[in-house]
N, C-alpha and C positions, 0 to 999 in steps of 0.2 A: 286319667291324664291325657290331654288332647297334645299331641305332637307339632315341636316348632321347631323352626330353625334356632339354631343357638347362634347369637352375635359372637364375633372372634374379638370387640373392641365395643363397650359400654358408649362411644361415639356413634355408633352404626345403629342403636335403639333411637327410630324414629318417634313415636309414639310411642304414648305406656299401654299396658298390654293391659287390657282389663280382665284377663281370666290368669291367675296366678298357675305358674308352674315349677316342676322342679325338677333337676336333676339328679340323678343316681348316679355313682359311682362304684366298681366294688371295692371292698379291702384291703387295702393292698400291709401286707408285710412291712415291719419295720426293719427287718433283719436279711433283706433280699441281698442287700451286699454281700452281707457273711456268710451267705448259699454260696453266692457264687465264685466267692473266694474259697470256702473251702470245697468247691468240687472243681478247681483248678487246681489247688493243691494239691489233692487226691492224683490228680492226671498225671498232674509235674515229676510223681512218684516213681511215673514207668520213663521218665526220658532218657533214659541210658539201655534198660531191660523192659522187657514187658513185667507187672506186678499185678494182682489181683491185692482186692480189699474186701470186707464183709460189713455191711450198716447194724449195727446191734441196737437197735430203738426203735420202739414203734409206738409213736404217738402221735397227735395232730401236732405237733412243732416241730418234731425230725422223726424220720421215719424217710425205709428204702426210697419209695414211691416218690418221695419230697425232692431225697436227693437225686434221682436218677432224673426226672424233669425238671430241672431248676434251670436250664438252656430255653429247654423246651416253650416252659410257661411262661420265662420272658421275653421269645423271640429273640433270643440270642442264637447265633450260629453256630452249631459244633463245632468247637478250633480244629483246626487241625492240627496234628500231628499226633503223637500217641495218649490213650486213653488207657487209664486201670480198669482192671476188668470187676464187674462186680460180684462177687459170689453170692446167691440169692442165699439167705438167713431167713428161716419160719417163724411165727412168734407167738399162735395160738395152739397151746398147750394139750388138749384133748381133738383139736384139730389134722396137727401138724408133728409129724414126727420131728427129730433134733435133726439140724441139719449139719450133719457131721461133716463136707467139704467146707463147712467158716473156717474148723481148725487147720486147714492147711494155708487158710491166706496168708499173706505176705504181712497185711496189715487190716487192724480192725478199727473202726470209726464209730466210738461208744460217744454216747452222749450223756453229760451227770447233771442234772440225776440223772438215774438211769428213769428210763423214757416206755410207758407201756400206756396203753387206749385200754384194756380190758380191766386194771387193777393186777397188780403183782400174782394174786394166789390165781389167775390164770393166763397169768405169762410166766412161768419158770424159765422157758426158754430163753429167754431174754433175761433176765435176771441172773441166772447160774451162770451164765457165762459175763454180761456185764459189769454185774456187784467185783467182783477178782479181780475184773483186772484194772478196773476202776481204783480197788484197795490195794492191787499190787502184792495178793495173799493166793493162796491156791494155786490154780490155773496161772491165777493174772501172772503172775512170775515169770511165765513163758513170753512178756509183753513189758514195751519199753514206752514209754509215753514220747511221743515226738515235741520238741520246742517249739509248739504251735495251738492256738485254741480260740474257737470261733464260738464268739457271744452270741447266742440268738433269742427271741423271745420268752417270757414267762419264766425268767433266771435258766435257762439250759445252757451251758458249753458241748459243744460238742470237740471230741479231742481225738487224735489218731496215733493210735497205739502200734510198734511194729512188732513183729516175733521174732526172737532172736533167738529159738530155741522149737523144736517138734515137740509135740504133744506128746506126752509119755501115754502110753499103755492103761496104767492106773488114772491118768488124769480121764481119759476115754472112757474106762468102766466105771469110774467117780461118777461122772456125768449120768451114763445109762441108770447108776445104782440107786442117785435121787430121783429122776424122775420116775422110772418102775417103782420107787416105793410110795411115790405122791398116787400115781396114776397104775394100779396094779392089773387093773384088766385093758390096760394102752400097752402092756408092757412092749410087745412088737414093734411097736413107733419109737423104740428106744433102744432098741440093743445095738449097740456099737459095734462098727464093721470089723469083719471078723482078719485080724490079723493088725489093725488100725494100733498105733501110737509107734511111740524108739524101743 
């Protein structure tokens, strides 16, 4: 491809160009609003208190990474005034131990389906925790769905859930119990902090 200038006005093409060209564009998102609305949302979360949240998804249409640059990638400014903090969430399974400070956020921002880049049987992490509280069973119970939910690409909502209740004890060794039995020679990447839940 030989490089031109590009007219800003189909009037300003003097002549026709006898060597055809083309422009590239990249990608762009159909869903870049509903980024950005919901990682305002998120923020609007600490305007009274400071709050922490945890991203529970990891796929190419939401996923931490996505949300944490969604300012960033569209040269949008970081607002100011107060931001939720993010609790970093692991999500490859023989990788990555369970990251046990998600269960003390404030609020956690699942996206349903529930949302994984490797296939389920090696994202537990993200599933065990997801699926519940997604079904409002288990775990989930400890979590209240907020009146809020952002459409994005490839049928995903993503929704944010708050905790209205600590993490019991049992629900901490539930967690460790399925993963050590998936993964038995990982088991160290799973044992639940010692003293952890109500």
């Amino acid at each position: 491809l030989l490089p031109r200038p590009q007219p800003s006005h189909p009037s300003e093409i003097a002549v026709p160009d006898p060597l055809p060209s083309f422009t590239y564009a990249p990608s762009r998102r159909t869903d870049l609003a509903q980024l950005v609305a919901l990682r305002a949302y998120v923020d609007g979360l600490s305007a009274q208190e400071p709050k922490t949240a945890a991203v529970i998804a990891s796929s190419f249409t939401f996923n931490s990474s996505i949300y944490d640059n969604t300012y960033r990638s569209l040269n949008i400014p970081q607002p100011e005034g107060p931001a939720t903090s993010i609790i970093y969430f692991a999500t490859v399974d023989k990788r990555d131990g369970f990251s046990w400070g998600a269960l003390e956020a404030d609020y956690l921002i699942v996206a349903d389906p529930v949302q994984t880049h490797l296939g389920e049987e090696n994202q537990h992490l993200v599933t065990l925790l997801a699926q519940p509280v997604l079904e409002g069973t288990g775990i989930g119970t400890a979590y209240e769905r907020l009146d809020v939910s952002f459409p994005l690409e490839s049928g995903v909502t993503v929704y944010v859930y708050q905790r209205t209740r600590d993490i019991t004890a049992e629900e901490y060794q539930g967690i460790s119990d399925t993963l050590t039995a998936l993964y038995p020679d990982y088991a160290a990447q799973y044992q639940a902090p010692a003293g952890a839940g109500a």
